[in-house]
C-alpha positions in Angstrom: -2.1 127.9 121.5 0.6 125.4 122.8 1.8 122.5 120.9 0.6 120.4 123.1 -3.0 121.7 122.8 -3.2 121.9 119.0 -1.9 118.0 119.2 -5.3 117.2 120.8 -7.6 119.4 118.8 -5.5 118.4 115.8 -7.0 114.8 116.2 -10.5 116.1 117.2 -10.8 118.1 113.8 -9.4 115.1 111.9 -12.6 112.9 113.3 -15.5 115.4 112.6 -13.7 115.8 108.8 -13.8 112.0 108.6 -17.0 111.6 109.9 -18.3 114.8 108.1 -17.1 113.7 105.0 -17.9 110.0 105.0 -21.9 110.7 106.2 -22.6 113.5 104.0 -21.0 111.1 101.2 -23.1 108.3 102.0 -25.8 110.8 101.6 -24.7 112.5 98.2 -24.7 108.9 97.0 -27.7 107.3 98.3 -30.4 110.2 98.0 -28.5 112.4 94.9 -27.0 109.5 93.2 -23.7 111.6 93.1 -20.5 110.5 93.7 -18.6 110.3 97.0 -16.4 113.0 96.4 -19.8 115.2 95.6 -20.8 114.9 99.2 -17.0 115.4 100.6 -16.6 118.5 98.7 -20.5 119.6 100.8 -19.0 118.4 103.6 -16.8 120.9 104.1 -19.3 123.2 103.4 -21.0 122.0 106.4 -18.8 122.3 108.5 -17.8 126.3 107.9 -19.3 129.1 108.5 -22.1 128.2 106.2 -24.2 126.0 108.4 -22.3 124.8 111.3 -21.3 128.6 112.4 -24.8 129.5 111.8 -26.3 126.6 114.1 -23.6 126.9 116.5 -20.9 129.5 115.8 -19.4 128.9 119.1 -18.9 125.7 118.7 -17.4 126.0 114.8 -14.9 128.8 116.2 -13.8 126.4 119.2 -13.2 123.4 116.5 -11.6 125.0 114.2 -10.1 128.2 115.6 -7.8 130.5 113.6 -4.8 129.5 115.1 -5.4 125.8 113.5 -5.6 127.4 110.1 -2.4 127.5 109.1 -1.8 123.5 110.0 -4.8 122.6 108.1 -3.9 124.5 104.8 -0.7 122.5 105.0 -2.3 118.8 105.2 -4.9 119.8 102.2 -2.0 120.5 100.4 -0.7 117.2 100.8 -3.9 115.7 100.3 -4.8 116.9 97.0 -1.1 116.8 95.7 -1.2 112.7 96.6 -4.3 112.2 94.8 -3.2 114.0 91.7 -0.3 111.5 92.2 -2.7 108.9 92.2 -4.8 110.2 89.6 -1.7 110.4 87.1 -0.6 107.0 88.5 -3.9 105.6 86.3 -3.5 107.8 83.6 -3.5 106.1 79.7 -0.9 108.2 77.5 -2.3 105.7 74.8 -5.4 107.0 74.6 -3.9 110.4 74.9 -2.2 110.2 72.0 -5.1 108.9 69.9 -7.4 111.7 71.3 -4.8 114.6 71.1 -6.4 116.5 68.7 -10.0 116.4 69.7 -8.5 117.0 73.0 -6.8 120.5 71.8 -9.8 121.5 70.5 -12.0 120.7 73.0 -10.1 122.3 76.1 -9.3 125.5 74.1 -12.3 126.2 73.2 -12.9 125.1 76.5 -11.3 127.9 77.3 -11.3 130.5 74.8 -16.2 130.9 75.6 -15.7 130.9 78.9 -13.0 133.8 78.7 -15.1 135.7 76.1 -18.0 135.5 78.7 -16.1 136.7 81.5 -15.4 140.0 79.3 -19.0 140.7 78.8 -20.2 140.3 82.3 -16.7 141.7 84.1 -17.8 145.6 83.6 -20.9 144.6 85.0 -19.6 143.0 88.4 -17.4 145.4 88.9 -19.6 148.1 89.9 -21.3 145.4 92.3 -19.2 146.4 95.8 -17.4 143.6 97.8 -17.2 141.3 95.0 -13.5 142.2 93.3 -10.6 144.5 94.9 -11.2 148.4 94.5 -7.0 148.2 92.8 -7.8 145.3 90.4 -8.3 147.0 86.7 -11.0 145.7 84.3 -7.8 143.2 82.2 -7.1 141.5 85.5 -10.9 141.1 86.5 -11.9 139.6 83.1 -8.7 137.3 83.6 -9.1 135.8 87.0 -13.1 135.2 86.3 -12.4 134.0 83.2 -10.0 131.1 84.1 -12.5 130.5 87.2 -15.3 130.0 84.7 -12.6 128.0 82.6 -11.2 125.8 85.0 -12.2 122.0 85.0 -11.9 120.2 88.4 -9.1 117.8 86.9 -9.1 115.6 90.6 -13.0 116.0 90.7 -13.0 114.8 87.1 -10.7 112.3 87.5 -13.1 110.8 90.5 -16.0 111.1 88.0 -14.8 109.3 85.8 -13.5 106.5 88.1 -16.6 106.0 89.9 -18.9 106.4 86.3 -16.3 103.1 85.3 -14.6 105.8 82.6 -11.1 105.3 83.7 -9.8 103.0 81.0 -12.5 104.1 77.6 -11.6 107.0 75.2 -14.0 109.5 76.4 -12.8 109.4 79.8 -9.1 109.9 78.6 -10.0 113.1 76.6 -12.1 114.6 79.1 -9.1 113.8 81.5 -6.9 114.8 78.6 -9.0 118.1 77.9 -9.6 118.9 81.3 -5.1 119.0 82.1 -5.0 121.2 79.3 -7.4 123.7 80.8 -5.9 123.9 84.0 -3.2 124.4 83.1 -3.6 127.1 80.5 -6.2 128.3 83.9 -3.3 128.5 86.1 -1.1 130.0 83.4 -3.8 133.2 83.4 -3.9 133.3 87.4 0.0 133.5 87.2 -0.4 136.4 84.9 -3.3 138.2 87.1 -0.9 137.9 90.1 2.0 139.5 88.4 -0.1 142.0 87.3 -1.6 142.6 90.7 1.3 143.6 92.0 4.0 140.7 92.3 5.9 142.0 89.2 6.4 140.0 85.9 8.7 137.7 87.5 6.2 135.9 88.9 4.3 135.1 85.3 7.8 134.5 84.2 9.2 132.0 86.4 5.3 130.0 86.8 5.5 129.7 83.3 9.1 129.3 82.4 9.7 126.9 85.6 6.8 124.8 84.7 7.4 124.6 81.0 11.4 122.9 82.7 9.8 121.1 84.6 7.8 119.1 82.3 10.3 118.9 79.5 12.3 117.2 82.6 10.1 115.0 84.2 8.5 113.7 80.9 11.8 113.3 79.0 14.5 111.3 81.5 10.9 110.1 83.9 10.1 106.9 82.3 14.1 105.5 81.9 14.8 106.5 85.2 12.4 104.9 86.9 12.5 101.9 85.0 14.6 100.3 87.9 11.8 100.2 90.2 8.9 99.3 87.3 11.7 95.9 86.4 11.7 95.1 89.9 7.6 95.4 90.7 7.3 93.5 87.9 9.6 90.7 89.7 8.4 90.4 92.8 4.5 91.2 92.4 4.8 94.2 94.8 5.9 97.5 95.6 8.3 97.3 99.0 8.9 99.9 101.6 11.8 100.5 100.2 10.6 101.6 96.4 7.6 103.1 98.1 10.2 105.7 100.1 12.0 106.7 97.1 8.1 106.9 95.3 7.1 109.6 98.1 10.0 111.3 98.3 9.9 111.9 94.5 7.1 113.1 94.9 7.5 115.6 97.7 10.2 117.2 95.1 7.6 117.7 92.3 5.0 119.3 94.5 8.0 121.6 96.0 9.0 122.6 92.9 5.9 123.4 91.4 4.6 125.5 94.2 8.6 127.2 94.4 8.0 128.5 90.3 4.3 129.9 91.5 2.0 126.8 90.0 0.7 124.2 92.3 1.4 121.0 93.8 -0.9 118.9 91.8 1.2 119.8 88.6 4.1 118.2 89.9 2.4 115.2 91.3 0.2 114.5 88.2 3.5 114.4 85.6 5.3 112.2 88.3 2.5 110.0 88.6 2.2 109.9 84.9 5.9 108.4 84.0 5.8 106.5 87.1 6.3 102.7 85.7 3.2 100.8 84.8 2.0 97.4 86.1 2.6 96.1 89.3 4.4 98.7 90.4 2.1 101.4 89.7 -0.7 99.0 90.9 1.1 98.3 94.2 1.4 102.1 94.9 -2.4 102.8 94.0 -3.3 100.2 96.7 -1.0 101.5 99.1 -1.7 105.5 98.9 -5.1 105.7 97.6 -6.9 104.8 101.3 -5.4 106.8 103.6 -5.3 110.2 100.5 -8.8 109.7 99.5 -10.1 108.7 102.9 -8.2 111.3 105.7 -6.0 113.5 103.4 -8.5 115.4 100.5 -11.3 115.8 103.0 -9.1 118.2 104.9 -8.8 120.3 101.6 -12.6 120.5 101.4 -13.1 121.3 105.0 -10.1 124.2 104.4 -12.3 126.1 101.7 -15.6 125.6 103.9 -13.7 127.4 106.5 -13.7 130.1 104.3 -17.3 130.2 103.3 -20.4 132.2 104.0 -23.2 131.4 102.0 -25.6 133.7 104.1 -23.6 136.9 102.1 -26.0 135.5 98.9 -29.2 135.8 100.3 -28.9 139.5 99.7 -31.4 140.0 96.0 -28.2 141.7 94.7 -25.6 139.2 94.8 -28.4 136.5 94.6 -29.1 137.7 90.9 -25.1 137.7 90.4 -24.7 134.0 91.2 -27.3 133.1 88.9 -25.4 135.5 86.4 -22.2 133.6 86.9 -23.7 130.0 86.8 -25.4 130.3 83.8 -22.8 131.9 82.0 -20.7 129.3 83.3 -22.3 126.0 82.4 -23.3 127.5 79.2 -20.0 128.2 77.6 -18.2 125.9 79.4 -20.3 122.6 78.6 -21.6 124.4 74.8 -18.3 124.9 73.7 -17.0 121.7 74.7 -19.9 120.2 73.1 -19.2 122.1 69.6 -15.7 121.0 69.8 -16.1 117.9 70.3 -18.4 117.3 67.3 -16.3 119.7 65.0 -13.5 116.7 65.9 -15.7 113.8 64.7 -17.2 112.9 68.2 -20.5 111.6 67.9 -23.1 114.0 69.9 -24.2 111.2 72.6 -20.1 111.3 73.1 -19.9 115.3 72.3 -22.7 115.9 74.9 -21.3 113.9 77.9 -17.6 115.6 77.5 -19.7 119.2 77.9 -21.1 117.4 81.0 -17.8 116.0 82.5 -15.9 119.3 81.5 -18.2 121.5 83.7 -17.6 119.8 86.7 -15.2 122.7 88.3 -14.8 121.9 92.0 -11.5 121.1 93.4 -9.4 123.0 90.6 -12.0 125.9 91.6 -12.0 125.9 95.0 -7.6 126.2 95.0 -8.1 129.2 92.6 -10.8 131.1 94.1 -8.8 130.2 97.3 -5.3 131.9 96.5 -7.9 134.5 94.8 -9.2 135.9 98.4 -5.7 135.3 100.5 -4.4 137.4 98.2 -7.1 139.9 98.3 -8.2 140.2 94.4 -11.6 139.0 95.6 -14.1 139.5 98.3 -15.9 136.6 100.9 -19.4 137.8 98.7 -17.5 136.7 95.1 -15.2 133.7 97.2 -18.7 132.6 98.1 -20.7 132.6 94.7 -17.7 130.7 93.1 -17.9 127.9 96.2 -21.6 127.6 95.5 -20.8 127.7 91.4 -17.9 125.2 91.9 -20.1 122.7 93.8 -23.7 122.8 91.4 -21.9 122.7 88.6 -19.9 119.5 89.7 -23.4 118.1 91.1 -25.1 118.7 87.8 -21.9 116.7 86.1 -22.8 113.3 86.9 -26.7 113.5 86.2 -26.2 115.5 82.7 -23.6 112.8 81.8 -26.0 109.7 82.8 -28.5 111.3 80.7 -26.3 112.5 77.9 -24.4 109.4 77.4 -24.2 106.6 80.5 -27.5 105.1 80.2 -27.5 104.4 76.5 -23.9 102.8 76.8 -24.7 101.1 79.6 -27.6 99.5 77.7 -25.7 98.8 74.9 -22.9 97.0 77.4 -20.0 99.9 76.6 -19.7 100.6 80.4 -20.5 98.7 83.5 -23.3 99.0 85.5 -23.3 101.3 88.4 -24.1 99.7 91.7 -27.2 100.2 93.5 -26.0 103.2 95.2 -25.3 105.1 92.3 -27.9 103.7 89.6 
């Protein structure tokens, strides 16, 4: 395909993304109640394989050919790195600090059921064909399904929480707070399976080793460095287009370096976003980036994995019985274990039971794992499916569980504001 030609299908794709995403929202929200980013992540569902292929699987392949694929991955990249800029743009290290603890507990154990859970039912999927590589050994299976059934969707959380009118209480910092500790130690695992797999220790080595530097880094000299530019939002009541430059090229370095060392882009763009200065400045850059990232950019991700999705592989009995296997065990010792440590840490269990809710919402995080998992062959399209479909119920079941769990009572009692009509 020329240049010229992918320029103008380039823009066509872009529109039915947009349009995709921003109807099927509307819908999520209206009909489901869910949030906006529910609907987006169904969206690109929609428009794979999955439905649009089935209807019209000539049109799907001329819309979004193989060729295109490549360009795509590239700009959902960019998208979801922005918003984890955003996200960590917003994030309170105030109410990290004061929910440290019951945030260690919570996302190891977090962690440690849903790996325990992957051991018993790994044997077991393993003699199902299609669903892992015929080369991966029982250690590696147990390890990549266990960080998928681990993983929190950290942006999809962060969105939750936004939209539920979280963003600045305690419980919404340590789910936040819980939820960066489990991807990470996630991504930690899935550097280990790849090494493993056949890339060498190296890899394990330098993802852990160059994130660990990277951190220690940006955390230590971050905030006095950037001071310059929160002094001068702070004078002039805006970010200019200067400051806003040196903002995005910053940036761009974090999400290079973490995908260089083997972790992801989002790393580096949270831990910038989280010593950026505070106030104006970091207000002026949410106003700025947020439209255009949340609007054109993360669609693009969601449309990306939906390209890689066939949801008619489930209707065989078989691997119909797995995914109901997989979600169970999933929400169970995900949100149970949550639950338990958060009421081991002093939570109250109206607060304990809407962190289990807000932990088990797994889809962006999910979808980027279960993605690198069938490019690099350790899974099949049948397994890369059942984790799409487990990736978006349990992030649909999120928001309801946590309204019922928690919301309603503390938005009776006046704790949290009132959702608007479209999402009461």
């Amino acid at each position: 395909m020329a240049p010229a030609q992918m320029s103008v299908l380039f823009f066509l794709q872009l529109f039915a993304i947009v349009a995709a995403a921003r109807g099927v929202g509307w819908l999520a929200r209206r009909l489901l109640g869910q949030p906006q980013v529910v609907g987006e992540m169904i969206a690109g569902v929609v428009l794979g394989p999955s439905l649009l292929g089935l209807l019209a699987p000539g049109v799907q392949e001329w819309l979004f050919p193989r060729e295109m694929r490549g360009l795509l991955y590239a700009i959902a990249q960019l998208g979801v790195g922005l918003y984890m800029f955003i996200v960590g743009l917003g994030f309170r290290a105030d109410h990290f600090r004061a929910s440290a603890r019951s945030a260690a507990a919570v996302s190891l154990s977090g962690m440690v059921a849903p790996f325990l859970v992957a051991a018993a039912i790994a044997p077991w999927l393993r003699t199902v064909p299609g669903l892992f590589s015929a080369q991966l050994t029982p250690v590696q299976a147990t390890l990549f399904l266990g960080a998928c059934i681990a993983i929190t969707a950290f942006p999809m959380l962060a969105r939750i929480i936004h939209e539920r009118g979280l963003s600045d209480t305690p419980l919404g910092t340590l789910s936040l707070s819980s939820g960066a500790i489990d991807d990470a130690g996630a991504w930690t695992v899935l550097a280990i399976v790849l090494a493993t797999f056949g890339d060498g220790p190296a890899v394990a080595v330098k993802a852990i080793g160059g994130a660990i530097v990277f951190a220690v880094v940006v955390l230590g000299l971050g905030p006095r460095l950037l001071a310059p530019l929160g002094r001068r939002g702070a004078r002039t009541g805006r970010v200019s287009h200067g400051d806003l430059g040196v903002a995005l090229m910053l940036f761009l370095l974090a999400a290079f370096a973490m995908d260089a060392v083997g972790m992801h882009a989002v790393f580096g763009g949270f831990l910038l976003g989280v010593v950026m200065p505070r106030g104006a400045f970091a207000d002026g850059l949410r106003q700025q980036l947020e439209p255009v990232t949340v609007l054109l950019l993360l669609p693009v991700f969601f449309t990306f994995s939906g390209l890689n999705t066939q949801l008619a592989l489930i209707a065989d009995p078989a691997l119909l019985a797995v995914a109901l296997a997989i979600f169970a065990a999933s929400v169970l010792a995900k949100g149970g274990a949550c639950w338990a440590a958060a009421r081991l840490t002093g939570q109250d269990n109206a607060t304990a039971l809407g962190i289990g809710a807000l932990m088990n919402a797994r889809g962006l995080m999910e979808l980027i794992i279960i993605n690198i998992g069938l490019q690099r062959g350790i899974i099949g399209p049948a397994l890369f499916a059942i984790l799409v479909m487990m990736a978006i119920l349990t992030t649909l079941i999120a928001s309801p569980l946590f309204e019922l769990a928690y919301g309603r009572r503390a938005r009776a009692r006046g704790d949290l504001a009132a959702l608007d009509g479209a999402q009461a």
